[in-house]
C-alpha positions as CSV (number, residue, x, y, z in Angstrom):
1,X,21.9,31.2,-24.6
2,X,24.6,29.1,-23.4
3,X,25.8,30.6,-20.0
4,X,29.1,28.3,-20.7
5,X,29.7,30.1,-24.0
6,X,32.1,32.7,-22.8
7,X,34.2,32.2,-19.9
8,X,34.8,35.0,-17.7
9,X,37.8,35.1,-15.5
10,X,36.1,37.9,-13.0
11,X,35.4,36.3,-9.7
12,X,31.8,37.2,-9.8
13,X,31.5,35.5,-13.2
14,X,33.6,32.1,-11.7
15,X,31.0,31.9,-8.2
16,X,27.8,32.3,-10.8
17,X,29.1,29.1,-12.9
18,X,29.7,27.1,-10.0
19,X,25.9,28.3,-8.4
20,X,24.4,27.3,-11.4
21,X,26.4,24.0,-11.8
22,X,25.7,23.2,-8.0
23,X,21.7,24.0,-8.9
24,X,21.9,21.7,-11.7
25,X,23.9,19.0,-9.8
26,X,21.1,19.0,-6.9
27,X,18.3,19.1,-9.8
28,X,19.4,15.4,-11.1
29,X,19.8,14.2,-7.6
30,X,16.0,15.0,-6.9
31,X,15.0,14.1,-9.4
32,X,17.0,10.9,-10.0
33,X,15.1,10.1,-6.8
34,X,11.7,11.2,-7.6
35,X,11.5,9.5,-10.9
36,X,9.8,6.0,-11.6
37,X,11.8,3.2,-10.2
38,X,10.6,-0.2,-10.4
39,X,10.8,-1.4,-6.4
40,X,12.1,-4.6,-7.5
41,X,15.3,-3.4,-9.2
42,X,17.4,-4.4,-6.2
43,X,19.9,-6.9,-5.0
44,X,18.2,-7.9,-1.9
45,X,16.2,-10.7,-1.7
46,X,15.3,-12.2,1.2
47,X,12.3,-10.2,3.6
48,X,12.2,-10.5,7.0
49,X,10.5,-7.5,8.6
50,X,9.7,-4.2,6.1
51,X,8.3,-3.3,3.4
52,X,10.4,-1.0,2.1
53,X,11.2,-1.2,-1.3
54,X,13.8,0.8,-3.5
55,X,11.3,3.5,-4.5
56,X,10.5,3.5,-0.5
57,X,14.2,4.3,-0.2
58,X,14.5,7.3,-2.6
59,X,11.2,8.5,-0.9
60,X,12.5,9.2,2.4
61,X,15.4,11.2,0.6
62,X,12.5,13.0,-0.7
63,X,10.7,13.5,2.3
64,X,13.6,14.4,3.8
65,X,14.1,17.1,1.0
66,X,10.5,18.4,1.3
67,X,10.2,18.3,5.0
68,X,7.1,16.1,5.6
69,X,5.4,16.9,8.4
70,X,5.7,14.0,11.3
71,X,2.6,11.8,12.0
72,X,1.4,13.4,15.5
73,X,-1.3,11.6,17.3
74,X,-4.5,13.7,15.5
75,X,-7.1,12.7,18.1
76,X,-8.0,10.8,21.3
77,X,-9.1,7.3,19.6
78,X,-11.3,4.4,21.4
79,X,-8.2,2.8,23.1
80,X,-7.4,-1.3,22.4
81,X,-8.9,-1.9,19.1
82,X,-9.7,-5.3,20.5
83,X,-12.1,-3.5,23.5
84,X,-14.4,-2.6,20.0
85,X,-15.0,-6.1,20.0
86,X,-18.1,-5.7,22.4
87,X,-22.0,-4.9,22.6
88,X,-22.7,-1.1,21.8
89,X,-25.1,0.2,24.0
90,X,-26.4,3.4,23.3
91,X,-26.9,6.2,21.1
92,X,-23.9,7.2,18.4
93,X,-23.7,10.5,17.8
94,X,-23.4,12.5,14.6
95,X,-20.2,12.2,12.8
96,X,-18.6,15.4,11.0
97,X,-16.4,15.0,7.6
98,X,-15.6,17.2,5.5
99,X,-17.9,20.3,6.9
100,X,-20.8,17.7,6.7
101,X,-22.9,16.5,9.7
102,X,-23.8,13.0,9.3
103,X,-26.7,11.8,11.6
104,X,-26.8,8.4,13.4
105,X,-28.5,6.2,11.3
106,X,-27.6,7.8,7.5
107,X,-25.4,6.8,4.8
108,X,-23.7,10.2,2.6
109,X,-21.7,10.9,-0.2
110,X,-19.5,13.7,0.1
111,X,-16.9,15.6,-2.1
112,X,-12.9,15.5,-1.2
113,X,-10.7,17.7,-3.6
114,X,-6.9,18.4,-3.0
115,X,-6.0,19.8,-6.0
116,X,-7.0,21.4,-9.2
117,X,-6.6,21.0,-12.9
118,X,-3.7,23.4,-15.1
119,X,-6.9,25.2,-15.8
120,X,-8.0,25.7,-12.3
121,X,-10.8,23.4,-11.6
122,X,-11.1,21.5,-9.1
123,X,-10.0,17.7,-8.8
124,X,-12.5,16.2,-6.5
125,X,-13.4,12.4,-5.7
126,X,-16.5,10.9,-3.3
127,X,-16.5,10.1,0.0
128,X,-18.7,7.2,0.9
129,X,-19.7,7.8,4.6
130,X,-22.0,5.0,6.4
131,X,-23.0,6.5,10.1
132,X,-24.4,3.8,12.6
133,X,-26.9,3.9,15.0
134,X,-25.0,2.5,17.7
135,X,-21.4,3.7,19.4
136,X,-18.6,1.9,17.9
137,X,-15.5,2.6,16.1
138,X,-15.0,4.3,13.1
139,X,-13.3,1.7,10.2
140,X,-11.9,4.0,7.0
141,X,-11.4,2.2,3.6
142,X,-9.1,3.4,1.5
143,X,-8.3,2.6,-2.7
144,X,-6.8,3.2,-5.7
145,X,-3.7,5.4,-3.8
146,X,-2.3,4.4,-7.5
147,X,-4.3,5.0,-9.9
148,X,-4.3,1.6,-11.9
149,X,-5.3,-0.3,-9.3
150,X,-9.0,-1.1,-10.1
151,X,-9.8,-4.1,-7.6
152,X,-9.8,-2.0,-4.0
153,X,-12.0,0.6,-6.2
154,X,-14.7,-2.2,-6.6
155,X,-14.1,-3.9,-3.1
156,X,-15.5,-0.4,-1.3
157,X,-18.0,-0.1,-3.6
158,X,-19.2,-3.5,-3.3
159,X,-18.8,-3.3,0.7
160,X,-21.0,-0.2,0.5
161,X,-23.7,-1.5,-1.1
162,X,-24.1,-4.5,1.4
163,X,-23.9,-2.1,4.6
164,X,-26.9,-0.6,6.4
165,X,-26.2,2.3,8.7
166,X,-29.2,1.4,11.0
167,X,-27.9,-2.1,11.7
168,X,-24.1,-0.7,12.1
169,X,-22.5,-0.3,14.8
170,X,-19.8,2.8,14.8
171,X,-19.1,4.3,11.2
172,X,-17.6,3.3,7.8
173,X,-15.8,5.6,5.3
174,X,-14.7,5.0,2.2
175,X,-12.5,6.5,-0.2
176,X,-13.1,4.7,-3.5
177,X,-10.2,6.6,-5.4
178,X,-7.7,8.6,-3.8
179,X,-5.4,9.1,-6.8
180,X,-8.1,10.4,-9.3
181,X,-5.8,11.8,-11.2
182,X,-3.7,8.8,-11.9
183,X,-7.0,6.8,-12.2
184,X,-8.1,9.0,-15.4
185,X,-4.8,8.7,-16.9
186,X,-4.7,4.7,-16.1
187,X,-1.2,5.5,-14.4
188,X,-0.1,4.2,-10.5
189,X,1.4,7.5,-10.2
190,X,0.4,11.3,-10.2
191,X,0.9,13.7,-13.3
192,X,4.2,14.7,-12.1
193,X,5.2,11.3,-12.0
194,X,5.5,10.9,-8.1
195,X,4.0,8.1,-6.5
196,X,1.5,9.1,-4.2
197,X,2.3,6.3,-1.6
198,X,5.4,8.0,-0.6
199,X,4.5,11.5,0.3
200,X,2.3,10.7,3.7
201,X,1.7,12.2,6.0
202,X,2.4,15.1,3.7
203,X,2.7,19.0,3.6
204,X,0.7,21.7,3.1
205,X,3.3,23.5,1.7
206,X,5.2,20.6,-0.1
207,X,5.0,19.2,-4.0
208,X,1.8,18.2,-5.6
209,X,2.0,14.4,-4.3
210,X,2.8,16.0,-0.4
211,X,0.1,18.4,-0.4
212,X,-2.4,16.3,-1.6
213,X,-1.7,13.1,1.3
214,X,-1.3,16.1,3.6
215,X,-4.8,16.7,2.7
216,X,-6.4,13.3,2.9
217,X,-4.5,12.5,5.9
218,X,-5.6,15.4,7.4
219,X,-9.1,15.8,6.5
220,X,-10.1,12.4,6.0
221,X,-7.4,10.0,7.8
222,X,-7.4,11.6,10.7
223,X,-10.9,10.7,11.8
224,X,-10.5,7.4,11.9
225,X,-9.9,4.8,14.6
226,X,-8.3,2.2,12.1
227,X,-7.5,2.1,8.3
228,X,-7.9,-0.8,5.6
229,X,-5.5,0.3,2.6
230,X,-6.7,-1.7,-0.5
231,X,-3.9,-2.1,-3.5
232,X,-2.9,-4.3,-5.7
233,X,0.3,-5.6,-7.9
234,X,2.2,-3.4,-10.0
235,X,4.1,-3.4,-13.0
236,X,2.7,-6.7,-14.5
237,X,2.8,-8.7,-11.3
238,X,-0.2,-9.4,-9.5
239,X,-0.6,-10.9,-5.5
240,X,-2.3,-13.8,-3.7
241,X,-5.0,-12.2,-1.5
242,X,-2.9,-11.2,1.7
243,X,-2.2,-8.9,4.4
244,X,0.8,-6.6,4.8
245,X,0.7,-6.1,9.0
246,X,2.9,-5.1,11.6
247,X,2.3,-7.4,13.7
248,X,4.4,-6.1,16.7
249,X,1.4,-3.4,17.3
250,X,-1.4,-5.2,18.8
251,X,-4.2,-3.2,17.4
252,X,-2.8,-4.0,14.2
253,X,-3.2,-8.1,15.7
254,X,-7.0,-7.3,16.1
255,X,-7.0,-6.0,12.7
256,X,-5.1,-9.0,11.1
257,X,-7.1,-11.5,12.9
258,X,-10.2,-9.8,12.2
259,X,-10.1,-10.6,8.3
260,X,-10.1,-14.7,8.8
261,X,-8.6,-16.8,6.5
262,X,-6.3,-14.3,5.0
263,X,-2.3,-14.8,4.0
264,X,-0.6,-12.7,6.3
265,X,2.8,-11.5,5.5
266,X,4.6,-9.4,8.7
267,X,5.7,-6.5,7.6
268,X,7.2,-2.8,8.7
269,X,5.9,0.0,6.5
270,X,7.6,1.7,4.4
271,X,8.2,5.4,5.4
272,X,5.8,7.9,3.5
273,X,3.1,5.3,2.9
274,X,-0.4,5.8,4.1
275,X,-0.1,2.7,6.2
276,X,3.0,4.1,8.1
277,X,1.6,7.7,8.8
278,X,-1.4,6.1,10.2
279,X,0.0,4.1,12.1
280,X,2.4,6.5,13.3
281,X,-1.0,9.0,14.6
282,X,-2.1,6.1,16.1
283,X,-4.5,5.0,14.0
284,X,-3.9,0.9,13.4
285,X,-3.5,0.1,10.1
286,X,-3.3,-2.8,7.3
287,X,-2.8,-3.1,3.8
288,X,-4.9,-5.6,1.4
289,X,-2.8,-6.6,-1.7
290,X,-4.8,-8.1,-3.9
291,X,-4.7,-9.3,-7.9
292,X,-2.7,-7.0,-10.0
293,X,-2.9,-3.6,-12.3
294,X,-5.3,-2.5,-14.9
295,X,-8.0,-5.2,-15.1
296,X,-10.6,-5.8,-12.7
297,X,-10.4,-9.6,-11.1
298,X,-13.3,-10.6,-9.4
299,X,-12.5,-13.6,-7.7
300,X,-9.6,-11.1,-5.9
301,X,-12.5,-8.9,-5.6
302,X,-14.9,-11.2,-3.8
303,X,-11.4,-12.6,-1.4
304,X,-11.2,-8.7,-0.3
305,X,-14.7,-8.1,0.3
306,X,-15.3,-11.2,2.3
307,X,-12.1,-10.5,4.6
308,X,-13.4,-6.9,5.1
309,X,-17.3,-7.6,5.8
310,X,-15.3,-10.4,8.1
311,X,-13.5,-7.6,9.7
312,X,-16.8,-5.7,10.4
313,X,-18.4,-8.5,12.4
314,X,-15.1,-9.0,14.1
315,X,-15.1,-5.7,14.8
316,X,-18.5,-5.6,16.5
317,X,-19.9,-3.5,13.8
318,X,-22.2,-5.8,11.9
319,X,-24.0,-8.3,12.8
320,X,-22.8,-11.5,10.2
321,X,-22.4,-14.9,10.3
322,X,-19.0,-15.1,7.6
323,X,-17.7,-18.7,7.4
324,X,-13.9,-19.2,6.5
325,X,-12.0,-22.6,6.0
326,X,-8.7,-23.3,7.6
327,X,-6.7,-20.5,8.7
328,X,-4.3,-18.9,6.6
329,X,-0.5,-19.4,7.4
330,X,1.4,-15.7,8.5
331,X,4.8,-15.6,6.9
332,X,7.6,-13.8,8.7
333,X,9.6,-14.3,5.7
334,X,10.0,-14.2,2.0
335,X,11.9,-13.8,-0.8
336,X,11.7,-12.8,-4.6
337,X,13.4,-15.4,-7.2
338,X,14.5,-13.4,-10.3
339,X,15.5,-14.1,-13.7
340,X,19.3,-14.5,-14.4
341,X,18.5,-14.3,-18.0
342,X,16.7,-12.3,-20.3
343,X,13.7,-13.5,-22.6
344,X,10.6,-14.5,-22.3
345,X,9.0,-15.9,-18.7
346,X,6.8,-18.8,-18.8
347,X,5.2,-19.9,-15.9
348,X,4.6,-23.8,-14.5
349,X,3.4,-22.3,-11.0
350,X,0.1,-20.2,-10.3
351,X,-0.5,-17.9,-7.2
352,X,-1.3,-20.1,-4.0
353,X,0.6,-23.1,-5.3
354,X,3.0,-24.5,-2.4
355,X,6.4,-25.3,-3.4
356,X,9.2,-27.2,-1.8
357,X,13.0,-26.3,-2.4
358,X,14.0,-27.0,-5.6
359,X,10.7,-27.4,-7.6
360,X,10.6,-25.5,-10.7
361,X,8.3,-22.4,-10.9
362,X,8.8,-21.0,-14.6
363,X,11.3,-20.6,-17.5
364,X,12.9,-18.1,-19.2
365,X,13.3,-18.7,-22.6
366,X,15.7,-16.0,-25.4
367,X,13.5,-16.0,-28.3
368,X,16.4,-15.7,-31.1
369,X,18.7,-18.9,-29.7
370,X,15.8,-20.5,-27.6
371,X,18.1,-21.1,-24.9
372,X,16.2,-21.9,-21.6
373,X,16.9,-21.1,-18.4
374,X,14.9,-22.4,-15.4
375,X,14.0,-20.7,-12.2
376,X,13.4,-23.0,-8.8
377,X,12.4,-22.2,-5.5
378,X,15.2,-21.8,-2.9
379,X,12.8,-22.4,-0.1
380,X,9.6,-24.3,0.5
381,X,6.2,-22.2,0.8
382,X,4.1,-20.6,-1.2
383,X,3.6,-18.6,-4.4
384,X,2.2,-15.2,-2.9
385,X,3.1,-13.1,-6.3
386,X,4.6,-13.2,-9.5
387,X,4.9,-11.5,-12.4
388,X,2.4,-12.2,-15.5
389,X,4.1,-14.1,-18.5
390,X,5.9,-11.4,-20.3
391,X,9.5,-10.2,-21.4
392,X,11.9,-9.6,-18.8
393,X,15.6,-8.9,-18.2
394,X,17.8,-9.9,-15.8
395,X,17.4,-9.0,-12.5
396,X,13.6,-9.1,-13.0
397,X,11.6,-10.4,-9.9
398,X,9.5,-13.2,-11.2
399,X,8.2,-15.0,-8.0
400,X,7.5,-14.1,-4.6
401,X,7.6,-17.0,-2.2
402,X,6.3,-17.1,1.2
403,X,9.1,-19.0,3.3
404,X,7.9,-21.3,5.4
405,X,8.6,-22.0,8.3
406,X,9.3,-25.0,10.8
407,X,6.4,-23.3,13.7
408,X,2.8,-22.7,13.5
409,X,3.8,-18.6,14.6
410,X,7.0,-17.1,15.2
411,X,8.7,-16.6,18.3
412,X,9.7,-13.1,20.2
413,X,12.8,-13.8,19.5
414,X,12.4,-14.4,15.1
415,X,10.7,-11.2,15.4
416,X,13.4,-9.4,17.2
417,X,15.7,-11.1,15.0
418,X,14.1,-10.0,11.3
419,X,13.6,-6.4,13.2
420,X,17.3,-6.2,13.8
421,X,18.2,-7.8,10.0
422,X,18.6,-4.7,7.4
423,X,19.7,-5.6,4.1
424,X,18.9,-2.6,2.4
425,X,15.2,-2.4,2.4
426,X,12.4,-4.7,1.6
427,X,12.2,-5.5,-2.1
428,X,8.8,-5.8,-3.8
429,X,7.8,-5.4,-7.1
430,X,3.9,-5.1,-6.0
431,X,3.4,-3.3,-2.6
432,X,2.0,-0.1,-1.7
């Protein structure tokens, strides 16, 4: 029935009609900021110091709507990461996840589930826990937060197999696939169509996407003394190997040096991601970007493993010899070059490939007039993502180019400066 069908001129009837017309007017705003937003439909282009993207953005209006809970410190952790850098002496003791002792010396899989299926049963996903025999800290791996991001699935199992709990030193978990859901589905988001990466630290009492991060975080996250998020591109655009790090936190330094030659992009988290609640407890935390969506790429693959199983020895956990070449720049800056036109994109640049100002980096050809329009780089750098040949419109972001810069590291004062710069959010087609 249409409740506008009749009008009524009773007060009572006038106050219901503007009730239900204010419910419905709230209704689109949620969910107008809820629904599935590219991150790179945005005017800003230039990125100096967050990673917040447009869907980022919309998120906090939703956390704000929901009432997230606030990160809180969960436990008392080891202190500096950097003091983990040492010789463990001693005896490690048995760690506890998830109801299930895990002795010194063992290596478990164990069962996570945050939700359940319309028909009740339970959505559950492993829980790769390594235990050492000697003190150290414990290092939690974390993939597929979206569900169609297949190469951080692989890069914990692969780390996994290669680990022996009575040569390590502290513990390793690893959550192979957070978003099991989306992962059946072949979907970055959740069946509601949230995205998962937005909702952290969660809430118990929230939506599906809030009470399922409250969960991890809480029964998984929270035991950790530092956090390796592993991701990848999205929606058709795929990264150069790199880190996403805060460097103004120096645990988060340890962590970033601790992968070796790695691309290091400096970088706020966005509010509700995993990387910003942990950080937020206290727990350090980086985030590997790596290839892009829906195919496995092993060469990505074998990058992110090396930097991790890096990261171990740094760490003082494993005992490795792993051999990098020259160290990889850290950019302080970026920006996205997008199409002006729409049509088809055609690349003459590949991930990795250093640009200078003005060279060209693809085309964008209409397919019914063949009219061409070229995109160049407004800065010299590097090519650390771009989008995979394919149909675009205007507005599109097709290349992401680290800027480079005139010193080896950036001063205090650049820092302070791209902290203090806020042109509406960092804008990025592929992260978290």
């Amino acid at each position: 029935m249409n409740i506008f069908a009749r009008q009524s001129d009773t007060p009572c009837r006038i106050c219901q009609y503007l009730a239900v017309a204010w419910l419905v007017l709230s209704c689109s705003t949620v969910f107008a900021s809820e629904g599935s937003v590219d991150p790179s439909d945005n005017g800003v282009d230039i990125i100096e110091d967050s990673t917040e993207d447009a869907d980022s953005r919309s998120s906090e209006a939703s956390a704000a709507a929901e009432q997230l809970l606030e990160p809180e410190p969960v436990r008392e952790h080891m202190g500096p990461l950097a003091d983990a850098v040492t010789d463990a002496e001693g005896q490690a003791e048995a760690l506890v996840l998830l109801g299930t002792e895990i002795p010194p010396g063992t290596s478990q899989r164990l069962s996570w589930s945050a939700t359940e299926l319309f028909e009740g049963v339970p959505v559950s996903t492993p829980v790769l826990v390594a235990n050492g025999v000697l003190p150290g800290p414990t290092l939690c791996l974390t993939a597929a937060v979206h569900g169609d991001e297949l190469n951080g699935i692989e890069m914990v199992r692969r780390v996994f197999h290669d680990i022996e709990p009575k040569k390590l030193a502290g513990a390793l978990i690893g959550v192979p696939i957070v978003n099991v859901q989306g992962f059946r589905r072949g979907s970055r988001y959740l069946p509601d169509r949230r995205d998962l990466n937005r909702y952290f630290p969660g809430n118990p009492n929230g939506s599906a996407a809030a009470r399922i991060a409250h969960s991890l975080f809480t029964d998984v996250i929270s035991h950790c003394d530092a956090l390796v998020d592993l991701h990848t591109g999205s929606f058709e655009r795929a990264n150069l190997p790199q880190l996403r790090a805060d460097l103004r936190d120096p645990d988060v330094v340890t962590l970033a040096h601790g992968f070796g030659a790695m691309v290091v992009l400096h970088s706020r988290p966005g509010v509700g991601t995993l990387r910003y609640a942990a950080t937020r407890a206290g727990i350090p935390s980086v985030t590997v970007e790596a290839g892009g969506p829906s195919q496995l790429e092993l060469a990505e693959v074998k990058h992110g493993v090396k930097g991790v199983e890096t990261l171990l020895t740094a760490l003082g956990m494993t005992r490795r010899t792993r051999l990098w070449g020259d160290p990889e720049p850290v950019y302080y800056k970026s920006t996205w070059v997008r199409a002006n036109n729409g049509g088809i994109l055609l690349s003459d640049v590949s991930l990795g490939s250093s640009v200078r100002k003005g060279d060209l980096l693809g085309s964008i050809t209409d397919p019914m007039s063949n009219a061409r329009t070229e995109l160049r780089s407004p800065y010299s750098g590097r090519i650390i993502g771009m989008a995979r040949n394919q149909v675009v419109m205007p507005g599109f972001a097709a290349f992401h180019v680290g800027i480079q810069t005139d010193e080896v590291s950036a001063t205090e004062t650049e820092v302070e400066l791209a902290e203090k710069t806020d042109a509406g959010g960092y804008v990025d087609g592929m992260s978290e």
